[in-house]
Steps between C-alpha positions, in 0.01 A plus 500: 500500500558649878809698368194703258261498800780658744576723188126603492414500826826716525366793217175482693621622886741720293176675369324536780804633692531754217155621533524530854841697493379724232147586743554898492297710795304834316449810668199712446649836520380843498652843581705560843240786570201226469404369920401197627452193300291283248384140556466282171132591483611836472687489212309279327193695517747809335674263241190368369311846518249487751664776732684801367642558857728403807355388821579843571286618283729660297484445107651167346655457149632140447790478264569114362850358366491413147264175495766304375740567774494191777428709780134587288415116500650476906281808599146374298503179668600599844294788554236541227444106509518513116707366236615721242221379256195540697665845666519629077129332441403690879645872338340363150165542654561782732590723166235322292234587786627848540582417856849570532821495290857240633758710688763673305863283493870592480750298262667382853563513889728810476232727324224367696733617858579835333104536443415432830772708691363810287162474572262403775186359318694267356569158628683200378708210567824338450764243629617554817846539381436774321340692770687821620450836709328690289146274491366336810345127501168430604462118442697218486431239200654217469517247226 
């Protein structure tokens, strides 16, 4: 009987040490050109349509991973405050209301960075790790 609970209790901390390894830190990014930067109010008020622009006043197009990447479900929670679910029942009644349609998405992180580099209405974000030169973080997310 202990040898199972030690073997349990084992499986258990080796879960929650996996989970807390695999935390990954998201960058909002948006193009090198783009100053200053964005709190989370900021760029939730973009992502879930109520602003088209930067603080700068410049115009804002959001652009969202493909919903069933991780970093979608990391992002909703952490800085719209919404799971998956009620953010697709939020855009369901946004479209069905005529009051806005869900940001565009790329298939993954690498599309989404090329995106952003080319143009400066658009921001986005991405893991950290995957951050280079040619986009510029705003915000720091962390999981």
């Amino acid at each position: 009987m202990k040898s199972r609970l030690l073997v349990i209790a084992t499986f258990m901390l080796s879960m929650v040490w996996a989970h807390a390894v695999k935390a990954e830190e998201l960058v909002v990014i948006v193009n090198p050109d783009m100053q200053g930067s964005m709190s989370h109010t900021d760029v939730a008020r973009i992502f879930l349509g109520k602003s088209t622009q930067f603080p700068s006043g410049e115009l804002a197009e959001p652009l969202d991973v493909d919903p069933s990447h991780p970093n979608y479900h990391v992002f909703a929670r952490e800085v719209l405050n919404k799971s998956p679910s009620q953010l697709r029942a939020y855009w369901a009644k946004q479209i069905f209301t005529g009051r806005g349609l869900p940001p565009k998405s790329a298939k993954d992180e690498e599309e989404l960075r090329t995106l952003v580099a080319e143009n400066k209405r658009y921001l986005s974000y991405i893991d950290s790790a995957k951050k280079d030169d040619s986009v510029r973080a705003v915000l720091k997310i962390v999981d």
